[in-house]
MARTORLUM-183507 format. One record per residue: x, y, z of N, C-alpha, C in turn. Coordinates in steps of 0.001 Angstrom, whole numbers, plus 500000, padded with zeros to 6 digits. Example, Ala and Ser with C-alpha at 12.3 -4.5 7.8 and 13.67 -1.06 7.14 Angstrom:
REM residues 2
513190494310507800512300495500507800513200496700507800/512850497750507080513670498940507140512900500030507870/
END
This chain:
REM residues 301
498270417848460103498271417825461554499553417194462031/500444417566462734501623417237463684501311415812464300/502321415276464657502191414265465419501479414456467327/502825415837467210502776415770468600502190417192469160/501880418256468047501050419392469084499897419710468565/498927418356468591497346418206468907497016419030467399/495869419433467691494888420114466597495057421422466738/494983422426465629494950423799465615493978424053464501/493489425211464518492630425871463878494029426682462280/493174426603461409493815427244460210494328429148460146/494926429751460663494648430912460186494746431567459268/494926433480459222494851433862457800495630434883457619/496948435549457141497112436537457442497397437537456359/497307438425455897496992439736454634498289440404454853/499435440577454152500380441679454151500419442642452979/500367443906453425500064444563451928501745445105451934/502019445333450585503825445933450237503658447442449778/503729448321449652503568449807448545505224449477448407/505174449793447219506148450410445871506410451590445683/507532452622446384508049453200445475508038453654443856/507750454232443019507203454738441753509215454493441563/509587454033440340511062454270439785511289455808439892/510161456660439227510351457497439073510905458835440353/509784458343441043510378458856442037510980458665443783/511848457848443405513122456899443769514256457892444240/514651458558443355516032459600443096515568460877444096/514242461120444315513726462304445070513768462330446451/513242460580447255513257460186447647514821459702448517/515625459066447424516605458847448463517417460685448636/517145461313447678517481462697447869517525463068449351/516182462977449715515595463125451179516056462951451973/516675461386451452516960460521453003518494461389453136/519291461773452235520475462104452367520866463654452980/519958464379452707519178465697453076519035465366454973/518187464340455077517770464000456676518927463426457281/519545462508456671521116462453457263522298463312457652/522197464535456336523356465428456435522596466446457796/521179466733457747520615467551459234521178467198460349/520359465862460789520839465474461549521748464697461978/523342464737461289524492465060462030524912465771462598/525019465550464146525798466550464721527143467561464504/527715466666463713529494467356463050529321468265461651/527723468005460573527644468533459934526950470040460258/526227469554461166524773470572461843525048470587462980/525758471139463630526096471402465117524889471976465594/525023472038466944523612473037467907523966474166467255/523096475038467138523001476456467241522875477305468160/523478477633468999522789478521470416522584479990469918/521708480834470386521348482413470212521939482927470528/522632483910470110523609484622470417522772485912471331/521775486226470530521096487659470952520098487792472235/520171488752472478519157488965473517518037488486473648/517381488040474621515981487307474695515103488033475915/515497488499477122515039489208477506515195490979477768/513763491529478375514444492833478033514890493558479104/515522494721479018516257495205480196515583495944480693/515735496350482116515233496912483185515171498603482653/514336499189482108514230500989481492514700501980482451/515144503343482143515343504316482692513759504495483852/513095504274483507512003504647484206511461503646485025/511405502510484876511839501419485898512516501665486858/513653501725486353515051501669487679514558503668488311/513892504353487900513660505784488575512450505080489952/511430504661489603509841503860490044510372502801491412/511958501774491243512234501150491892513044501776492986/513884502702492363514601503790493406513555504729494319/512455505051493396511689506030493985510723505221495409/510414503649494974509817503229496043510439502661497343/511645502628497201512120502232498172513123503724499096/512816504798498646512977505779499615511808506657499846/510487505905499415509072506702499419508602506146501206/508174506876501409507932507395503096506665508161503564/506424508099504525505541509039505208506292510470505422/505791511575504946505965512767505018506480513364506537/507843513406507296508330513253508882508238514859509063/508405515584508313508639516879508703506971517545508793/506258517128508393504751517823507969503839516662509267/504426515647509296503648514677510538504139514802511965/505486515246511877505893515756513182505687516747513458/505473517850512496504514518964513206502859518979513361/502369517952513114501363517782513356501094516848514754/501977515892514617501980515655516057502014516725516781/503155517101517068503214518166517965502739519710518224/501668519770517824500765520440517818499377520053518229/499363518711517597497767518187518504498375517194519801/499621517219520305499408516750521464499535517823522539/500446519037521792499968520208522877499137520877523248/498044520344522546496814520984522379496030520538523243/495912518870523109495588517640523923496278517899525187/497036518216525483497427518090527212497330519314527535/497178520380526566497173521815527767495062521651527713/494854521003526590493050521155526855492397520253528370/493647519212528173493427518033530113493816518764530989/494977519726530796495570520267531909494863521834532567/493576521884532033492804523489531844492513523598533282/492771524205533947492457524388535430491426524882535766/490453524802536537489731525333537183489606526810537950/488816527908537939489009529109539296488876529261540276/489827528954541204489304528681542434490549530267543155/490701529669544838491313531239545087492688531476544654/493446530347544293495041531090544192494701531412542547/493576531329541616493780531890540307492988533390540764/492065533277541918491775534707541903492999535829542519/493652535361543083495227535750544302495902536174543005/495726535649541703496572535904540554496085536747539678/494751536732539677494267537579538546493677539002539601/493667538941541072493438540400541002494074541221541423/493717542171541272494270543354541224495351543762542133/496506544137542490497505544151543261497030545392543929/496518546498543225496540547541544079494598547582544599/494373546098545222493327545961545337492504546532546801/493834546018547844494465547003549159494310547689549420/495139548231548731495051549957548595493735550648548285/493037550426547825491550551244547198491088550885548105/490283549910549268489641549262550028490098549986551549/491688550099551560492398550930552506492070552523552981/491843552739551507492131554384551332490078554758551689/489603553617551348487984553655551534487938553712552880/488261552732553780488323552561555078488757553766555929/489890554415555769490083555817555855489401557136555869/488954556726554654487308558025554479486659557532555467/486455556293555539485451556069556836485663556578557676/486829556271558532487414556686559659487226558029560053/487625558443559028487735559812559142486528560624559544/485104559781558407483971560293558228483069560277559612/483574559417560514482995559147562062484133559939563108/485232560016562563485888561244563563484524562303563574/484403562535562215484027564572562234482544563778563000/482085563041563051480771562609563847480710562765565468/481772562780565871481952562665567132481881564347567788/482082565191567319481747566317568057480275566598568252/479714566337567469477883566540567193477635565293567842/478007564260568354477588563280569383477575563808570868/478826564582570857478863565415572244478114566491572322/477756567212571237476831568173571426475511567602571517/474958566719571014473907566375571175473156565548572444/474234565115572638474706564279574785474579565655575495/475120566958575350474637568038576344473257568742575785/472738568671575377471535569407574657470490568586575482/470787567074575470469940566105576726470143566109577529/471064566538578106471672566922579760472383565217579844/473135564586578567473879563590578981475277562860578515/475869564784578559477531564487578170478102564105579129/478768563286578539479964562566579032478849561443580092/478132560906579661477357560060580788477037559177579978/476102558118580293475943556962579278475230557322578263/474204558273578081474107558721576922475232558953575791/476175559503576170477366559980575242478077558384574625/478113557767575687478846556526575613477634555438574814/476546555656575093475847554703574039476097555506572608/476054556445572451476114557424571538477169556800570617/478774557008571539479524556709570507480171555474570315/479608554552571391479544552893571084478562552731569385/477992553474569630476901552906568065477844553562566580/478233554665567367479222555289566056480567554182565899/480722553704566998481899552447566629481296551692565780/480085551029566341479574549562565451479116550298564064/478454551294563880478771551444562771479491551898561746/480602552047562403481955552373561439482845550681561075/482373549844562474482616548882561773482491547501560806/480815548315560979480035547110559946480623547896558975/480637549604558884480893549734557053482330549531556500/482910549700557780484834548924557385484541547164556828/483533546391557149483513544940557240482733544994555591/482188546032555384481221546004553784481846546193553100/483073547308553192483835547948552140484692546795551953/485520546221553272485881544990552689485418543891551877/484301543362552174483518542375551720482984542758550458/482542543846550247482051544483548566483359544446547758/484265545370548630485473545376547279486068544012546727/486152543021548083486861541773547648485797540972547055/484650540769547016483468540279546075483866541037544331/484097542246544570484240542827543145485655542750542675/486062542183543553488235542135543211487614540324542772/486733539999543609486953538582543174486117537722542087/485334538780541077484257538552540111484868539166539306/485647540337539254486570540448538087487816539492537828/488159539139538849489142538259538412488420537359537689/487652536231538398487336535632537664486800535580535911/486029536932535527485980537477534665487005537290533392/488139538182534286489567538018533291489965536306533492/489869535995534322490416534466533998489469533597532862/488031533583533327487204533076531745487489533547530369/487933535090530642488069535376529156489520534904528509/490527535014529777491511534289529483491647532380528767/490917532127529591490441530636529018490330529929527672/489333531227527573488075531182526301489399531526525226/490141532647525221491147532905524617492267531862524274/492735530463525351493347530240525009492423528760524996/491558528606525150491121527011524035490975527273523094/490325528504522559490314528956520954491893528883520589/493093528966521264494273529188520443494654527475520748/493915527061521615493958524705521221493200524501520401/492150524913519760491420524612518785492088525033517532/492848526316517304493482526683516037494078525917516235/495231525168517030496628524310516969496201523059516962/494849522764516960494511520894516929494148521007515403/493329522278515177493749522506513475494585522510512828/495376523037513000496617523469512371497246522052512248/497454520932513428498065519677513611497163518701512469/495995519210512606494959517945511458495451518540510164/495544519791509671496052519981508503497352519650508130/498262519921508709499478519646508634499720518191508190/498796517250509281498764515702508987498478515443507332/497203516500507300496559516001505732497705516048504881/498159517666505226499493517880503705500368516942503856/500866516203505115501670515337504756500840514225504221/500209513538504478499299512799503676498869512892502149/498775513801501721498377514813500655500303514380499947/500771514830500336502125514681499843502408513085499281/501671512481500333502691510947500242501803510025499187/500861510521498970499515510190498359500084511073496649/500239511682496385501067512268495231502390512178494619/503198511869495540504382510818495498503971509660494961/503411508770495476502857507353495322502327507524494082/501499508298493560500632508262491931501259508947490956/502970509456491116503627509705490253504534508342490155/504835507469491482505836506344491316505151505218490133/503711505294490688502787504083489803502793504577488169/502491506065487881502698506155486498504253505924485741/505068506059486753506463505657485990506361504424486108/505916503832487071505909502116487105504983501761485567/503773502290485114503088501919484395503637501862482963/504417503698482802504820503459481650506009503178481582/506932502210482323508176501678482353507903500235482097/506998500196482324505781498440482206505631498828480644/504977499461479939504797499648478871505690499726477768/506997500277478339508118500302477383509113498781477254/509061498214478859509299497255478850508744495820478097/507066496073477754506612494754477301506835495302475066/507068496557475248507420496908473795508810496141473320/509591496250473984511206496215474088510956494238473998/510204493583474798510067492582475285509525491701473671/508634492552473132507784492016471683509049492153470891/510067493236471098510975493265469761511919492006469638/512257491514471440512955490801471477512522489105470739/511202489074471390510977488121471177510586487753469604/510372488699469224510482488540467357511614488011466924/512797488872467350513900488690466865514651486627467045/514150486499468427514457484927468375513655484180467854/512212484589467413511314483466466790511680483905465063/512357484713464556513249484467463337514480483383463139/514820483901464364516172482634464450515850481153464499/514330481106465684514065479661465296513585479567464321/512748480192463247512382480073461951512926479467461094/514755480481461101515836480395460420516336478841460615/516685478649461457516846477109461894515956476293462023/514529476532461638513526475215461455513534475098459672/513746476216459097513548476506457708513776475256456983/515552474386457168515566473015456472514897471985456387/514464472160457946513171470582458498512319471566457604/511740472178457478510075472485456751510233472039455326/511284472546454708511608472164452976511850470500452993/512189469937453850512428468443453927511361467759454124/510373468300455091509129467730455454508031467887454157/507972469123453371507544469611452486507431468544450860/509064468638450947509266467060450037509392466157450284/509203465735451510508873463928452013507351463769451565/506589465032451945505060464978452021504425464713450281/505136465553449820505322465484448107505069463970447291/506383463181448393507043461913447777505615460697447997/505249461191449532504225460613449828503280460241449322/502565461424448862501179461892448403501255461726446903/502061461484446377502092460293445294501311458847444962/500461458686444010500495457467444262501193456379443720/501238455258444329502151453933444654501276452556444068/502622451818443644501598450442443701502088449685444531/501449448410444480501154447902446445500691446337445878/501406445493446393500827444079446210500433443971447454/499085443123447457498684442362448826498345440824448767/498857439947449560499613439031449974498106437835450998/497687437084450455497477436306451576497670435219452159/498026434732453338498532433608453281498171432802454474/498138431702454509497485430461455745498365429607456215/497887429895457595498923428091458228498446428048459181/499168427203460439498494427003461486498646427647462578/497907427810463946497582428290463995498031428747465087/497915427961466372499088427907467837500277427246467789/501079427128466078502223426297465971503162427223465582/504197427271466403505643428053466361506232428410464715/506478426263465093507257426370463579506623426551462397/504878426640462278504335426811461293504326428525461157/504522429053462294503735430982462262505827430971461353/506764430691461750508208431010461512508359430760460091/507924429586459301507664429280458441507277429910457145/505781430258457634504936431257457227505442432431456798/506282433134457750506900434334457667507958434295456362/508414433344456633509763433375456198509153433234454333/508029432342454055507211432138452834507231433885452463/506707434383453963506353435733453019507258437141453056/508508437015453408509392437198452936510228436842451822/510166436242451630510645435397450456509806435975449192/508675435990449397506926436291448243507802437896448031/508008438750449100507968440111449034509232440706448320/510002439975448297511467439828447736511488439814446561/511460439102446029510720438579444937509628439076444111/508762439555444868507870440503444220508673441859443776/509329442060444341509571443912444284510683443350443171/511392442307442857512266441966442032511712442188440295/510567441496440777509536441154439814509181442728439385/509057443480440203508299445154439744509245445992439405/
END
């Protein structure tokens, strides 16, 4: 016990040594000289790869990348489809109704004339009436008296109700044929907006149809340009995991015979020794005892 740093407890401490075999000593420092000459930089410089590591962009790639960036909506097959279903669309809003200036148009020019030439017969047909009005005014004892004159007052009114019928019948029948030809006209030309709103929906499809077939020829060159690329990509990458091979090859044969040297067995002194316990100069002491022991020992072996 010290004078001056109190009481401590005894401790204990075990150092074990392994030995090297003589024999294989020479194998050993072999190694170490082997692991020295590696890793020098001036002996063993870096190695950088010279070769390719990634792969290049394929004929069919660079066709897939060109092809998508001038791939489009079909302008010539959609602009005629526009323009066809919007003329279709505004002449089907713009369909007019029959009223009188489409009948003024659709009838008959020489409609006049027939209605004219009728009126005439009339005329005519109450001239030849008028002598047998006078004969029949003296047969009553009342020519030329108001008999005669009621007589051919009635042959007026009725020459001019049938002038007012012939008008009114013919222009009823001038004005039901027109209309006639104007419905069938109609009918004729929404059926030719219905072919052209067709014609505009198809047109749309083929361009659609087009751009839609474009597109699933770009993706199969994309696919198998993908395919040639990850081939090209495996060759490459073989080729540099040889090179690192090639350049791990020394570390593996070195590690190989370190492991060798190892897996040997060794002899081994173990050591025990005591002092105190929270004391400086006793733990420094101690050490130095068993350094000294280990020195000495291996001298000894």
């Amino acid at each position: 016990m010290g004078s001056g740093g109190g009481s401590s407890q005894p401790t204990q401490q075990t150092v074990t040594q392994s030995n090297i075999p003589k024999e294989l000593m020479p194998y050993a420092m072999a190694n170490l000289g082997r692991a020295a000459a590696l890793t020098d930089i001036n002996q063993n410089p870096w190695q950088q790869y010279r070769g390719q590591r990634f792969a290049e962009i394929n004929p069919l790639q660079q066709q897939y990348m060109q092809g998508t960036s001038q791939l489009g909506p079909a302008e010539e097959q959609l602009g005629a489809a526009q323009g066809l279903t919007g003329i279709a669309a505004l002449s089907g809003l713009n369909a007019g109704q029959f009223g009188q200036s489409e009948a003024d148009q659709y009838m008959s020019p020489y409609i006049r004339n027939v209605l004219n030439v009728q009126k005439q017969e009339a005329m005519r047909d109450a001239s030849r009436q008028l002598p047998g009005l006078g004969a029949g005014a003296a047969r009553v004892g009342g020519f030329g008296g108001t008999r005669s004159a009621l007589m051919q007052s009635e042959l007026q009114r009725n020459l001019m109700n049938q002038m007012q019928g012939i008008e009114a019948t013919g222009m009823q029948r001038a004005y039901e044929s027109a209309q006639g030809q104007f419905n069938q006209d109609q009918a004729r030309r929404m059926q030719g907006l219905g072919l052209a709103m067709q014609g505009g929906q198809q047109m749309g499809q083929l361009g659609q149809m087009g751009f839609d077939q474009r597109l699933a020829a770009l993706n199969a060159q994309r696919m198998a340009g993908s395919d040639l690329n990850a081939l090209r990509q495996q060759e490459l990458s073989a080729q540099y995991q040889d090179f690192l091979d090639q350049q791990n090859y020394p570390y593996k044969q070195l590690a190989f015979m370190s492991d060798l040297v190892r897996g040997t067995p060794t002899g081994s002194n173990v050591q025990t020794m005591y002092g105190q316990g929270p004391n400086v100069g006793g733990q420094l002491a101690n050490a130095a005892l068993g350094l000294g022991s280990l020195y000495f020992g291996g001298r000894a072996g």
